[in-house]
N, C-alpha and C positions, 0 to 999 in steps of 0.2 A: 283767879288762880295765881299763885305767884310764881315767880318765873328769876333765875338767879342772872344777876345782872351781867358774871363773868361767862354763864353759858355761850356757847358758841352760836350763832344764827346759824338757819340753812344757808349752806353757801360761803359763808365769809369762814376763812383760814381758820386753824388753831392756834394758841401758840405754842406749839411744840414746831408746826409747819411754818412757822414763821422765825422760829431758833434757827431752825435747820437750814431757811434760804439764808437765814444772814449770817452762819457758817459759811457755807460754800462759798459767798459772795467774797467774803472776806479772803479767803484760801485762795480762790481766783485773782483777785486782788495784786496779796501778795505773791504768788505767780509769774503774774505778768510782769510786777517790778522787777524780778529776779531777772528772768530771761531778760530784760531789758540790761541789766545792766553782764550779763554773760556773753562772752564773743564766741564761742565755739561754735555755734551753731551759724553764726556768722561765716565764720573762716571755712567753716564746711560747704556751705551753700555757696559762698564765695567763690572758691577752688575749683568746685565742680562745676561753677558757670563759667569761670574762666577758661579752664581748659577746654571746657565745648565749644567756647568764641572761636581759641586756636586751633583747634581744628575741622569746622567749618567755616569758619568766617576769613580765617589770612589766605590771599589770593595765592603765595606760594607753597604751601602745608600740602595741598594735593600732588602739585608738580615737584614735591621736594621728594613724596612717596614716589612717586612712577618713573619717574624719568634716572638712567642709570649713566651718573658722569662719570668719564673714564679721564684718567691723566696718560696721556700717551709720552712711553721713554724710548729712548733712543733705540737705536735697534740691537735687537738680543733681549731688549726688557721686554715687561708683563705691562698689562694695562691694568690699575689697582679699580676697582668696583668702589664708590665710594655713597652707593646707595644704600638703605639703613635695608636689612635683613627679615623679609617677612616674619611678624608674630615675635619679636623681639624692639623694645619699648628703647629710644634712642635714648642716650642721656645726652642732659642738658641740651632739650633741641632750642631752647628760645637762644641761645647761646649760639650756636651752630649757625641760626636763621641770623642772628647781628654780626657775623665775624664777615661773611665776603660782603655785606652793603658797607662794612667800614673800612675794609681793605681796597674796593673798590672806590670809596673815598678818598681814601689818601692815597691813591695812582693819580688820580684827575686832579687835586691838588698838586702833587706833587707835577707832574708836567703842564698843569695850568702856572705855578710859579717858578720852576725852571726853564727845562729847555726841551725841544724834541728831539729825541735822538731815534734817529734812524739807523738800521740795522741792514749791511750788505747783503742780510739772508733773506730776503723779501722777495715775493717770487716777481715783481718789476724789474728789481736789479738781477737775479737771475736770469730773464729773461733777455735783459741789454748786454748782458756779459756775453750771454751764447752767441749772439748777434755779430758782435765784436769780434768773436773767436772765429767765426764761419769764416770774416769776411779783413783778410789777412793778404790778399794778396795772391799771385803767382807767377811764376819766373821758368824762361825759356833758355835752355844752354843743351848743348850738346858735346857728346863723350867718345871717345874711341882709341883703340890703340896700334901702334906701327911698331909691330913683329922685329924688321929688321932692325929696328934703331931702339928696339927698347925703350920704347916710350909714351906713355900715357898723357894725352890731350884732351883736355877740358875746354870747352867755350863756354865764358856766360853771355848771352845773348840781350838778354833785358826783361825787365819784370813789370808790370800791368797793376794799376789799381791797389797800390802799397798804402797802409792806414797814415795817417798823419799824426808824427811822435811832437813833433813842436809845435812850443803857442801860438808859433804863427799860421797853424794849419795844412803845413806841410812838411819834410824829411826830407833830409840828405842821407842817402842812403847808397849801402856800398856794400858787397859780401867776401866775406868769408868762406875760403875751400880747403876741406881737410882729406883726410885719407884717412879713415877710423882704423885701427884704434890710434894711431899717430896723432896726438894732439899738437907735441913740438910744432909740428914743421907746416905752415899753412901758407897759403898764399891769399891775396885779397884783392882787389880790383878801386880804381879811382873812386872818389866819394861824387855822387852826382847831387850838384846843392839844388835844392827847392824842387826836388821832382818824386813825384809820385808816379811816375810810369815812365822810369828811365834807360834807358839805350848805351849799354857797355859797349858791348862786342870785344871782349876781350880774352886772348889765347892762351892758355898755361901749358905748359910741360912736365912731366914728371919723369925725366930722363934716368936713363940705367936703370929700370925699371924692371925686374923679371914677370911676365904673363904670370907665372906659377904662382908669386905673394900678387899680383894687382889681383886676380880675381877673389883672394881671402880681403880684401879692403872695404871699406862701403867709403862712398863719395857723399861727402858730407856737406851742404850749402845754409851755410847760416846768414842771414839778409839783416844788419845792421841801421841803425841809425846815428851818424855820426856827431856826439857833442863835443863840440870844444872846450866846455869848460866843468864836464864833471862826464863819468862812466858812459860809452857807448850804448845806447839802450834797444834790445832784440828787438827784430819786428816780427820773425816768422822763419822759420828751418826745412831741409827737404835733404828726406838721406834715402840712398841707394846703392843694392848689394849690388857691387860689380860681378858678382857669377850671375846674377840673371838679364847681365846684360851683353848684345851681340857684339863683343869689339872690335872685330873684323872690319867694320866700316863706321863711320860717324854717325851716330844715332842721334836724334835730336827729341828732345822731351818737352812738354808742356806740367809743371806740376803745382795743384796750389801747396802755398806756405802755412804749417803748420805753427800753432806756438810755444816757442824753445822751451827747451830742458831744461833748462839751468837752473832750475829754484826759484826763478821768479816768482812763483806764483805761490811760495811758500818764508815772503821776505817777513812777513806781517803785519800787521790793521795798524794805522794812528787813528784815532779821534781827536776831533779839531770842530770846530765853531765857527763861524762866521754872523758880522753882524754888520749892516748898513745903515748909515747915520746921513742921509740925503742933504739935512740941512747943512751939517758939518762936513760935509764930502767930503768923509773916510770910512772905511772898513777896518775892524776892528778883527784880527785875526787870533783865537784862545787857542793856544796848543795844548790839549786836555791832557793826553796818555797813548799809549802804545802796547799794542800785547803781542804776544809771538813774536817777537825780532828775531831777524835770523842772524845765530851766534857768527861773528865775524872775526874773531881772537881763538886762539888756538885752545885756552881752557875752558871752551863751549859759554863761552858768554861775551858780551859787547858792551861797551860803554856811551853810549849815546845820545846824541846830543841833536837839534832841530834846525838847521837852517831856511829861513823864510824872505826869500827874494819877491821883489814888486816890480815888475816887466811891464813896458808899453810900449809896442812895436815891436820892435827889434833889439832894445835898447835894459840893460839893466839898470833903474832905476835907485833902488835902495833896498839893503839887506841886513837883516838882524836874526838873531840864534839866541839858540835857550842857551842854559847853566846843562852841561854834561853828568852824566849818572852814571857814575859807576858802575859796573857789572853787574848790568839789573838787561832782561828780555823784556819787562813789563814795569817801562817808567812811567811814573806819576809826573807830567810838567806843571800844568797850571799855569801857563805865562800867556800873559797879551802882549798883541804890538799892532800898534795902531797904525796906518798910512792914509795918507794924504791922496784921493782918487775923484777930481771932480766928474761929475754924472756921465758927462759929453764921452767920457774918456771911458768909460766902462766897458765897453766893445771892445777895445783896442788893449786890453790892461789881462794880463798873467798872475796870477799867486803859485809860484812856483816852493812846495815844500819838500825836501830833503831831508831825510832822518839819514846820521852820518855816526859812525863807528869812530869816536877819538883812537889817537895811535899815536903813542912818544917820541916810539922809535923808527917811526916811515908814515906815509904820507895815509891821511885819514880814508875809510874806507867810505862808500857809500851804500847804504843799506838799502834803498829804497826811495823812490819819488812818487810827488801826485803834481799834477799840472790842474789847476781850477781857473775855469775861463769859460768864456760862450763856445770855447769849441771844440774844449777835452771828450774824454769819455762819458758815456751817459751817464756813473754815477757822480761824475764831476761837475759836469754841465747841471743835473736836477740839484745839487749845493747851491750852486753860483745861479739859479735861477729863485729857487726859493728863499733867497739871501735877498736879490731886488724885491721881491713880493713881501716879503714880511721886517720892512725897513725897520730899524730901532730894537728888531729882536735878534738876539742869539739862535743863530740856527744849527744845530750841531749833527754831526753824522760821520758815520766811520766810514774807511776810505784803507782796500787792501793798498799796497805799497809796489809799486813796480821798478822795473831794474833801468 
């Protein structure tokens, strides 16, 4: 029987079914190239994997949602929310998540290549201020008055455990008695040198004196530290209404000393630097700047200027001053000066700075002092301590101003 050669066998393909695979294969083919050389579907799958990384996988994405950082303002302000908004989609968080690791970078640069500056509002320094403030002192004197003679007699007695105003770690101290509101007319008692718990016993009078004005008076005791070569500087004050007191007879009082009125404590901050060079035994002292000065010229401003005395012992060593600034509360100095302090001597040694008021026409004012030494105030003393510990570095720290 004959049998056609192109017939199909059982089993094996046609060729219609053999066109048609090598259709499709072909079509597949070119398919595949295509998508190969197409990015979209790239950038899609891409994106969408990306952003599932960041927000499973970065360790801060969680804690950036939950946790609600407040900026706290001063008092009267609001505290700002600065947590993203439930159900509301943050913009440009990758942005947000790089701004404080870089800001936080350049702080720690920035004080790893400068300098550290310490701030008097730290609650340490707080804490040695109030210390200091407690612990002032107190003074014994007694008061009364003589009917027939018209006349008001005060004793100061002596005063107990007075703070130490000089580098040498003690005062000469002496007071002041007023009759408020009479500023004019005061009287004052001997200076006692180098004593911290000294022994007046001294009488005043206030003769032709009528009862009727002594009891509108208040008795006013200001406790002094006496310098010879620049402003007396307060140590501590104690006022008393005479109506609530009996002056029939001498009444004797014990009272601690409070710290004066006078503005002191409103003269305002320098910032200054210290640095110790061991090999080169010296100290290199930067007078940085000044804020709040307190105005000492009558058109509500001061022209100020730096003087930097170098004490050992007893003894004034050497003294240099900045260039004066004109009518400025908040000068820019910038100036160094370097002295000569071998190691041995470092106990014994004073950096005495005065910010001073120029004045053309009368004698220059003094705006403020700081005393730095092993034996000033505690935010003096932690300068001058962190000054030896960190040799060859600039130590910098603000330092209010005292009278």
């Amino acid at each position: 029987m004959y049998r056609d050669p192109e017939a199909a066998s059982p089993g094996a393909p046609t060729r219609d079914v053999l066109l048609v695979s090598a259709i499709i294969t072909v079509s597949l083919s070119i398919t595949v190239v295509l998508c190969g050389l197409c990015h979209w579907c790239q950038r899609k799958l891409g994106k969408r994997y990306k952003n599932s990384l960041e927000t499973v996988g970065t360790p801060d994405s969680g804690r950036g949602r939950n946790e609600k950082k407040t900026i706290k303002l001063p008092a009267g302000g609001k505290a700002v929310n600065t947590a993203p908004v439930p159900g509301q989609t943050p913009h440009d968080e990758s942005d947000r998540r790089t701004e404080p690791r870089s800001s936080v970078s350049d702080l720690v640069n920035s004080l790893t290549s400068e300098m550290l500056m310490l701030s008097p509002g730290s609650e340490e320094e707080e804490a040695h201020e109030g210390c200091s403030r407690e612990n002032l002192g107190r003074i014994q004197f007694s008061v009364g008055y003589n009917f027939q003679e018209s006349t008001l007699t005060v004793k100061i007695m002596k005063a107990q455990e007075l703070p130490a105003k000089d580098f040498s770690g003690t005062s000469d101290p002496f007071v002041k008695i007023y009759l408020l509101p009479d500023k004019k007319h005061k009287l004052e008692t001997k200076v006692k040198r180098k004593n911290l718990n000294p022994h007046w016993n001294e009488t005043f009078l206030f003769e032709g004196f009528p009862y009727e004005k002594v009891v509108q008076r208040i008795l006013y005791l200001q406790v002094l530290d006496y310098d010879r070569f620049s402003r007396n500087d307060p140590i501590g004050e104690v006022s008393i209404p005479l109506n609530k007191v009996d002056l029939t007879q001498m009444q004797t009082f014990w009272k601690d000393l409070k710290p004066c009125s006078d503005g002191s404590g409103s003269r305002g901050e320098l910032l200054l630097s210290l640095c110790y060079n061991p090999s080169a035994n010296s100290i290199i002292v930067n007078i940085i700047k000044a804020r709040n000065l307190k105005a000492m010229d009558i058109g509500g401003t001061s022209d100020p200027y730096v003087k930097v005395w170098l004490m050992y012992k007893d003894k004034r060593v050497e003294k240099k001053k900045t260039v004066t600034m004109k009518r400025n509360l908040n000068p820019i100095f910038n100036e160094s000066f370097a002295f000569d302090i071998p190691t041995e001597k470092l106990r014994e040694t004073t950096i005495i700075i005065t910010v001073m008021d120029k004045d053309k026409l009368s004698r220059n004012d003094v705006i403020g002092k700081i005393y730095l030494s092993w034996k000033s105030g505690p935010g003096e003393v932690k300068h001058w301590k962190d000054m030896i510990a960190r040799p060859r570095q600039p130590v910098a720290q603000w330092h209010q101003l005292k009278a």
